[in-house]
VOPAGU-2260 file (C-alpha; in pm, 1 decimal, decimal comma):
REM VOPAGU-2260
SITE   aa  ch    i         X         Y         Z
SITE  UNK   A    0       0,0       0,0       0,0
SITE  UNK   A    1     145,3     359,8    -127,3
SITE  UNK   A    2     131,5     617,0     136,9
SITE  UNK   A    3    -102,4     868,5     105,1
SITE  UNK   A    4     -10,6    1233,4      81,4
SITE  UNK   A    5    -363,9    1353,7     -21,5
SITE  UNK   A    6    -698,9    1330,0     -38,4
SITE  UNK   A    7    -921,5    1512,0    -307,5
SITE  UNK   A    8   -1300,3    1508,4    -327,6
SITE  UNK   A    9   -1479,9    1471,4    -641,9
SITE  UNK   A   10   -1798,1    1605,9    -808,3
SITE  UNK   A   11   -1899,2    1485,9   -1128,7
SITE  UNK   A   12   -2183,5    1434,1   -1359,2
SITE  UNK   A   13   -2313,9    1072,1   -1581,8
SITE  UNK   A   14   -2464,1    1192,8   -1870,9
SITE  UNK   A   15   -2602,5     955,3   -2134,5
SITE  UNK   A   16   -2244,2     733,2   -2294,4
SITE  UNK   A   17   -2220,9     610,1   -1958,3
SITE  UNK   A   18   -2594,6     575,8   -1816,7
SITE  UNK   A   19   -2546,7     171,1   -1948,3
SITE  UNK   A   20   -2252,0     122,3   -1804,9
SITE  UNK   A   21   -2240,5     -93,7   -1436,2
SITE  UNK   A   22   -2023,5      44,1   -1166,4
SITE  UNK   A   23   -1731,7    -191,6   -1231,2
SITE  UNK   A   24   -1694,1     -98,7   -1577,0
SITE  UNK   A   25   -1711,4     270,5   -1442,3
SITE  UNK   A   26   -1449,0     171,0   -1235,4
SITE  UNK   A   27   -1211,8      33,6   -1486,4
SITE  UNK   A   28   -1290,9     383,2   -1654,7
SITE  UNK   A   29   -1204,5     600,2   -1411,3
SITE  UNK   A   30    -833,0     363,8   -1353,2
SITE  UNK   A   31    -759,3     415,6   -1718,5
SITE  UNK   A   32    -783,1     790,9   -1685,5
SITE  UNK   A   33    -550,2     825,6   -1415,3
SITE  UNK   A   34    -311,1     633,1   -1599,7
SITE  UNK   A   35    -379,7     802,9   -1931,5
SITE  UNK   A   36    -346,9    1164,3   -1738,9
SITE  UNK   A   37     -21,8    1014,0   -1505,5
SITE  UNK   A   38    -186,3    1058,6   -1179,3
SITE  UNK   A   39     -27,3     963,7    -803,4
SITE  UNK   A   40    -279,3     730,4    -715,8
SITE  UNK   A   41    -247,1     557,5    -359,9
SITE  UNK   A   42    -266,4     219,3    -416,8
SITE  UNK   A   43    -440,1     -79,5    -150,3
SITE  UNK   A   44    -293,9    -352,2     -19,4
SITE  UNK   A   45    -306,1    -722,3    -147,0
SITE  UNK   A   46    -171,1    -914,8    -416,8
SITE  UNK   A   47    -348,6    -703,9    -663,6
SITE  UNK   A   48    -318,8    -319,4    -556,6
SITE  UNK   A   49    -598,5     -87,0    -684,2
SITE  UNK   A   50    -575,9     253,9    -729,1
SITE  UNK   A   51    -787,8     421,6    -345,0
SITE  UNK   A   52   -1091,5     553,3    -519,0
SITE  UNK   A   53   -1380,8     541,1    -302,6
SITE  UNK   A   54   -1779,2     613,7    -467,0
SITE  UNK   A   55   -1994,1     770,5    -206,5
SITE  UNK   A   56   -2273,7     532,2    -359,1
SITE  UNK   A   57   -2261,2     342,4    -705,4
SITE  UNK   A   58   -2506,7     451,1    -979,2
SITE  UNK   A   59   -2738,0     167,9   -1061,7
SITE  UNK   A   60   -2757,2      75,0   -1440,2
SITE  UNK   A   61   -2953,0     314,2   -1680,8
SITE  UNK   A   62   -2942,4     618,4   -1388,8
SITE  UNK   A   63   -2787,8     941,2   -1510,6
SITE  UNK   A   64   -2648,4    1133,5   -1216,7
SITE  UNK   A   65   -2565,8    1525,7   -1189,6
SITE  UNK   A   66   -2374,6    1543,2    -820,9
SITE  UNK   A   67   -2201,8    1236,8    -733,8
SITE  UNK   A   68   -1918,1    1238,0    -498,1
SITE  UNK   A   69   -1594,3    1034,2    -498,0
SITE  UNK   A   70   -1259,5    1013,0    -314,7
SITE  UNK   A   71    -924,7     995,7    -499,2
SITE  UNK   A   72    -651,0     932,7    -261,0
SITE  UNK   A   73    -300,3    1069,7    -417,0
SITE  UNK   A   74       5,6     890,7    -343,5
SITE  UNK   A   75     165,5    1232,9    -400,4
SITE  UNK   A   76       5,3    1622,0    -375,8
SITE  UNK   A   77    -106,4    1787,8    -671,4
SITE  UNK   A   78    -279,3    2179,3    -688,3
SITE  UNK   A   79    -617,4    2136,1    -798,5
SITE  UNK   A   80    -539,1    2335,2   -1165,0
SITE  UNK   A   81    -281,7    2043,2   -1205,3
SITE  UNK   A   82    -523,3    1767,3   -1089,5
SITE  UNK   A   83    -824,7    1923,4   -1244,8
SITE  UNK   A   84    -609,0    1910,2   -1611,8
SITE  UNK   A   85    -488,2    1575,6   -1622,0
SITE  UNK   A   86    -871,7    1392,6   -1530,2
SITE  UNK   A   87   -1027,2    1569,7   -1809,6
SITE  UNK   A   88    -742,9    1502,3   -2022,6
SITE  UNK   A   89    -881,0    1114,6   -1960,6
SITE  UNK   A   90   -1186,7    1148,4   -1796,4
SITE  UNK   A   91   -1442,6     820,7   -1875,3
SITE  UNK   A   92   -1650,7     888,6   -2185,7
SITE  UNK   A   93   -1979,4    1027,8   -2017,2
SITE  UNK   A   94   -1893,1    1193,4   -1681,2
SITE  UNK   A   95   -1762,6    1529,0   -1645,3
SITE  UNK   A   96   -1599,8    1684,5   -1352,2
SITE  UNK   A   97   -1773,7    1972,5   -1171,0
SITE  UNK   A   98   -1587,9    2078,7    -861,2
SITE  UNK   A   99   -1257,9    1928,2    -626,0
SITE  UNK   A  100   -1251,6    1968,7    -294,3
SITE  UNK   A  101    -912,5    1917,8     -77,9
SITE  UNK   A  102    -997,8    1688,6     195,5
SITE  UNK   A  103    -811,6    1636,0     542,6
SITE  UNK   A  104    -645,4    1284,0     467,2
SITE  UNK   A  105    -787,8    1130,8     838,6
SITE  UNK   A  106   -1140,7    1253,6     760,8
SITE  UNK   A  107   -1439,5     989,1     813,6
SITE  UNK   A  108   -1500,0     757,4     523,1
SITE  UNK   A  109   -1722,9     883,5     285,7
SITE  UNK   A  110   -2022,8     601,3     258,7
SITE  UNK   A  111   -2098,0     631,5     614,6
SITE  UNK   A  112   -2163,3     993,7     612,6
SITE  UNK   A  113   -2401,1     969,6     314,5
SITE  UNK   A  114   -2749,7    1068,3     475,2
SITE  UNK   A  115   -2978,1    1104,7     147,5
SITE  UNK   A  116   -3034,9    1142,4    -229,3
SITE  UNK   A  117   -3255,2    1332,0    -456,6
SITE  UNK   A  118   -3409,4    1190,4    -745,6
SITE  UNK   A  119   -3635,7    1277,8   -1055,5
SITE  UNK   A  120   -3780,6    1048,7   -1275,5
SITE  UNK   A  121   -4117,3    1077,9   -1502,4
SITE  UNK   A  122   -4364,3     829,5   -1535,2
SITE  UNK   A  123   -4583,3     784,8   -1844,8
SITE  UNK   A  124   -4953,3     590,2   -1862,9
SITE  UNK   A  125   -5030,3     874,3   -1530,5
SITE  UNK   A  126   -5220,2    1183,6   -1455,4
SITE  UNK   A  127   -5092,0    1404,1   -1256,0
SITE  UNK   A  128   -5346,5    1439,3    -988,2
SITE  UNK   A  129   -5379,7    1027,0    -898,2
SITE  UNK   A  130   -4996,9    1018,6    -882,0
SITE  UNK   A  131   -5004,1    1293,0    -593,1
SITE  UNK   A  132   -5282,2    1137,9    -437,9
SITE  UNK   A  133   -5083,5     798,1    -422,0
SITE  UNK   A  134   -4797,8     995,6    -321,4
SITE  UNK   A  135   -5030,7    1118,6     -58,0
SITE  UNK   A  136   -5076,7     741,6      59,9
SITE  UNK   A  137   -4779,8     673,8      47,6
SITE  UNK   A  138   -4617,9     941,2     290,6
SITE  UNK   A  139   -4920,0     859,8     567,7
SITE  UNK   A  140   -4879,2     567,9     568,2
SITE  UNK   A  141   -4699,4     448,5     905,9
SITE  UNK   A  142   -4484,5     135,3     754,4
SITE  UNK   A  143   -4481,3      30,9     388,4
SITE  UNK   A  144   -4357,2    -358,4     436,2
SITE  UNK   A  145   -4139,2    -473,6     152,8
SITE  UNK   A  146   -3879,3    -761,3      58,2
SITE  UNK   A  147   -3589,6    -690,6    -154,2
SITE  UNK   A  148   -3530,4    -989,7    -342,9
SITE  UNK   A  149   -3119,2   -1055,3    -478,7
SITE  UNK   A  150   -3095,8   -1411,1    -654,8
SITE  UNK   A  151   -3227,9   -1669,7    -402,3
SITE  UNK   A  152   -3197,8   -1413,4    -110,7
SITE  UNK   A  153   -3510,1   -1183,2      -4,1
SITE  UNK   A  154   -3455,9    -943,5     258,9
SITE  UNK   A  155   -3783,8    -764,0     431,9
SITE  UNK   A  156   -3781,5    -356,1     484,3
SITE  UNK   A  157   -3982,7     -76,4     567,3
SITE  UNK   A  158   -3936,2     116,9     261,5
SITE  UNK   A  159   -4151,8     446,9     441,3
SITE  UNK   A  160   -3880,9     470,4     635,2
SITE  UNK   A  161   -3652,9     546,9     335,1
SITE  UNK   A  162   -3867,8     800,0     206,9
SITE  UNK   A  163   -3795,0    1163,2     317,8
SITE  UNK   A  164   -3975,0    1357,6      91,2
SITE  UNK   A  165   -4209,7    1310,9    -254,9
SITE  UNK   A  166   -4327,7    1595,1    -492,1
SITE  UNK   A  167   -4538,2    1551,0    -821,4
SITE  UNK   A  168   -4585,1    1772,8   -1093,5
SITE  UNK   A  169   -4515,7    1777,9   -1481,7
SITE  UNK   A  170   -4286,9    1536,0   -1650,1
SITE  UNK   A  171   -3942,9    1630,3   -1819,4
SITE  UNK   A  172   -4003,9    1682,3   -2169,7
SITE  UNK   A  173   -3684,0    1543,2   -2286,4
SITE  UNK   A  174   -3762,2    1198,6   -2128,7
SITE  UNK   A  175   -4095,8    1149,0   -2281,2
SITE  UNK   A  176   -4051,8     998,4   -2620,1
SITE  UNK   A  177   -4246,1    1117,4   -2932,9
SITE  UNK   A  178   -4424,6     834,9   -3005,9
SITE  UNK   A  179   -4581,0     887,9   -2628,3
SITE  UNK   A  180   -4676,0    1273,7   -2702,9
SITE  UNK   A  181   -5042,1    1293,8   -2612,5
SITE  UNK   A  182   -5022,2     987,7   -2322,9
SITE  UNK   A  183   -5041,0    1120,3   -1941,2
SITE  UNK   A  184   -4702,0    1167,6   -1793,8
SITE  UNK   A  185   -4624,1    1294,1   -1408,5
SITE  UNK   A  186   -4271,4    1417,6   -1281,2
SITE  UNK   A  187   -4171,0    1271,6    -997,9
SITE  UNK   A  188   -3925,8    1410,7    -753,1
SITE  UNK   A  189   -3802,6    1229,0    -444,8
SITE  UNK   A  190   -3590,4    1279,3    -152,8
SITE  UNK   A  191   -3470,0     885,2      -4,9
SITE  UNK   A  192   -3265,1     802,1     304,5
SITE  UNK   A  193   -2922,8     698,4     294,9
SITE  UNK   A  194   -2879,6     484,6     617,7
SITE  UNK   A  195   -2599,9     230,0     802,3
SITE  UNK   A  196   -2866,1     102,9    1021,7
SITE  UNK   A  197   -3175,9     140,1     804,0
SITE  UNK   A  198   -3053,1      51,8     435,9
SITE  UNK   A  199   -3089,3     242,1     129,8
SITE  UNK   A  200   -3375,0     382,7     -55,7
SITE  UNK   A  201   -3422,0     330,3    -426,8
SITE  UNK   A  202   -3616,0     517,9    -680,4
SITE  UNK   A  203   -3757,8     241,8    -836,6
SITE  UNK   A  204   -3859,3      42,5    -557,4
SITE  UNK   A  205   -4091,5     378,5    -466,0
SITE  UNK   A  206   -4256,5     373,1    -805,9
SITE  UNK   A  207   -4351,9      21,8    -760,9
SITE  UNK   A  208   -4526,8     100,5    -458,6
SITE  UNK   A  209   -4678,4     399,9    -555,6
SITE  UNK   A  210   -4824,3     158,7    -885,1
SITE  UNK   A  211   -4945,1     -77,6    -611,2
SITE  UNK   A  212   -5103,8     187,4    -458,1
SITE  UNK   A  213   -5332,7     263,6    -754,3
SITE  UNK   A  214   -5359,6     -63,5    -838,2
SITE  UNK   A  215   -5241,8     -63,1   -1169,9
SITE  UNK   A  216   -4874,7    -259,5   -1264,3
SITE  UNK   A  217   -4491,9    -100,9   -1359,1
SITE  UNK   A  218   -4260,6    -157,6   -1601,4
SITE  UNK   A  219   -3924,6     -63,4   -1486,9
SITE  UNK   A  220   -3596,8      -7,7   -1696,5
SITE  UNK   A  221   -3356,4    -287,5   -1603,2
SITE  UNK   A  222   -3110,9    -134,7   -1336,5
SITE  UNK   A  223   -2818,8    -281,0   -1184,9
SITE  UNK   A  224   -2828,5    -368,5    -851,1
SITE  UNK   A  225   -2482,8    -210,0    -736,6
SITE  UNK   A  226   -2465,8    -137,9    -381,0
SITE  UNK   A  227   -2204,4    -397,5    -348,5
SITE  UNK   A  228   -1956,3    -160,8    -486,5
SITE  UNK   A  229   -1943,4     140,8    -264,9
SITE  UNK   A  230   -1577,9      41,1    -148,1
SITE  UNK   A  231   -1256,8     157,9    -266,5
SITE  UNK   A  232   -1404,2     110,2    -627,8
SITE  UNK   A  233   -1403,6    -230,2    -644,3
SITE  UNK   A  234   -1726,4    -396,6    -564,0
SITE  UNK   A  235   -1857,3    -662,8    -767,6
SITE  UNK   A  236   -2151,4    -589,4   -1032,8
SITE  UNK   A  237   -2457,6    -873,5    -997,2
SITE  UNK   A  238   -2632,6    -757,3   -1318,4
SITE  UNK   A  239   -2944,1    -800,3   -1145,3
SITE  UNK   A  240   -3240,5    -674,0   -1300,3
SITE  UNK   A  241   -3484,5    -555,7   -1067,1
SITE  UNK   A  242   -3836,9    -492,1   -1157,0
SITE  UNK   A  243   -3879,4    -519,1   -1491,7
SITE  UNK   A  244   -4275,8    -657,6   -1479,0
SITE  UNK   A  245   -4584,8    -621,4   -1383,5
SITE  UNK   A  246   -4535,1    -527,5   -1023,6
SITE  UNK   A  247   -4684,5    -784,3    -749,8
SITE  UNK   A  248   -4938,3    -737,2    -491,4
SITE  UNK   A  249   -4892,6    -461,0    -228,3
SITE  UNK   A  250   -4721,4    -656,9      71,6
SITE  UNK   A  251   -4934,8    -612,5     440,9
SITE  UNK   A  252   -4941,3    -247,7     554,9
SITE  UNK   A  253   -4896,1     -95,1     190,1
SITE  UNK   A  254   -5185,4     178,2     208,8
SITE  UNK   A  255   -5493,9       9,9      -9,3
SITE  UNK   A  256   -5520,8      84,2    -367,1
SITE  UNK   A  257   -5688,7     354,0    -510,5
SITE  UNK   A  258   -6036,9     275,4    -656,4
SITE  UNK   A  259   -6023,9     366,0   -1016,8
SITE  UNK   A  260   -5989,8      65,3   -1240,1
SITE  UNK   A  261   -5624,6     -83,6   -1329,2
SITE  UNK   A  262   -5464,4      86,6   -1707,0
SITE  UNK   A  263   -5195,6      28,4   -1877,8
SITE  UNK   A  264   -4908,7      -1,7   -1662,2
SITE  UNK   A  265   -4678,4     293,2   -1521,3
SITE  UNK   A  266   -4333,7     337,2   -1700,9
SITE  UNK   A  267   -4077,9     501,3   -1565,6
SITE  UNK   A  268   -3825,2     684,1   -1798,8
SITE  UNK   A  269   -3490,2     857,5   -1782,3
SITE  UNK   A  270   -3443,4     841,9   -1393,8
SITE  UNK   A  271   -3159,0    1086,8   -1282,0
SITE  UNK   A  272   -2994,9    1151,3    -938,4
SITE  UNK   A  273   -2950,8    1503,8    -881,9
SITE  UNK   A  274   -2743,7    1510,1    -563,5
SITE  UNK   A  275   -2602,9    1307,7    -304,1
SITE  UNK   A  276   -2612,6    1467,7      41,8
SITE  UNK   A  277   -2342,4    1418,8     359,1
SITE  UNK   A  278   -2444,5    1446,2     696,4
SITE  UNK   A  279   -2280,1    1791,3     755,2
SITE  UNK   A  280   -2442,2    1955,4     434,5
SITE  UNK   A  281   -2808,9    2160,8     470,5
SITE  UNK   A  282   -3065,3    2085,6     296,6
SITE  UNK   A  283   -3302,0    2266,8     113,5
């Protein structure tokens, strides 16, 4: 293991070359553009050293993102003009770097101080109006029981307990495609805890209920199930698909369905994460 020297924070963006790509591919990215732009990496331990770049949270597959945080641990100092040139000399096709911050080397890690994230997606086959009033439902409702299912594991949460903060109105214009012009589309915007103790809420996971509780189904773009991979860059991708059906029938506690009869099923399109907030940070 190289000594470390320094300790940089990044901000960057994933815009659309890289919304397909899973976090270990992202990884291998970001490796090749230190190399390409001869950067002082620190290096871990072990047979096989990696370069000490630790992801705040990986992007699941098909997510664009617009304030991620990362930390790049330097083997040797740089000023932030020189480090600033050399990534975007080689940054990853699809991310671009908005802001370093110098970072005391013995600060926390950065996972664990990861409180929340804010998302937007929009959702076609809805009105407006009966996606606020299943947001309604949804936020007062004391528990919304849920299992999160990975391969032959399933693992039961609370998913209201995730969910800090919902907010409906129109839907993004650039994510509705033309051959939908004309079909009911919401915006959806949603504030989700970030939690040690508590887990991790997902965007997609929220539309599902929020489907259930209208009682029609979702289809869900296939996302990667990443959140192996927060460590030091090097987590392991599953692939897993998650949601991509009809979804099932609300678990015990999920507020009842609304009574209009079921439609065609709620799609959601071009989710992005807008920012990823630390426990020190206010928010809005």
């Amino acid at each position: 293991m190289s000594e470390i020297k320094q300790r940089w924070r990044l901000v960057f963006a994933r815009e659309e070359d890289a919304r397909y790509l899973s976090h270990l591919d992202a990884v291998k990215g970001w490796e090749r553009a230190f190399r390409r732009g001869d950067i002082p990496v620190a290096t871990s331990e072990g047979f096989s050293p990696r370069p000490k770049l630790v992801f705040a949270a990986p992007l699941q597959l098909g997510m664009l993102a617009e304030h991620e945080l990362a930390d790049l641990f330097l083997a040797e100092k740089l000023t932030a003009p020189d480090l600033r040139e050399r990534l975007v000399a080689g940054m990853p096709r699809g991310y671009r770097l908005l802001e370093l911050h110098d970072v005391w080397v013995g600060a926390s890690a950065i996972a664990p101080r990861l409180t929340a994230a804010d998302y937007r997606v929009t959702l076609l086959n809805v009105e407006q109006a009966r996606l606020a009033g299943a947001a309604e439902r949804l936020m007062a409702a004391e528990k919304l029981p849920r299992e999160r299912r990975k391969e032959t594991k399933s693992t039961s949460y609370d998913l209201r307990a995730l969910i800090l903060e919902l907010r409906v109105g129109p839907p993004e214009a650039a994510a509705v495609p033309p051959d939908a012009a004309g079909t009911p589309a919401a915006g959806l915007w949603m504030r989700l805890r970030h939690s040690q103790s508590l887990g991790s809420g997902r965007a997609d996971e929220v539309v599902a209920a929020l489907a259930e509780a209208m009682g029609i189904g979702a289809v869900l773009a296939p996302v990667g199930d990443d959140e192996a991979g927060a460590a030091e860059g090097s987590g392991e991708d599953t692939g897993h698909a998650a949601l991509s059906a009809v979804a099932g029938t609300a678990a015990a506690g999920t507020p009842p369905a609304a009574p209009t009869p079921a439609g065609p099923p709620l799609e959601l399109l071009r989710p992005v994460r807008e920012r990823l907030w630390l426990v020190d940070e206010p928010k809005d």
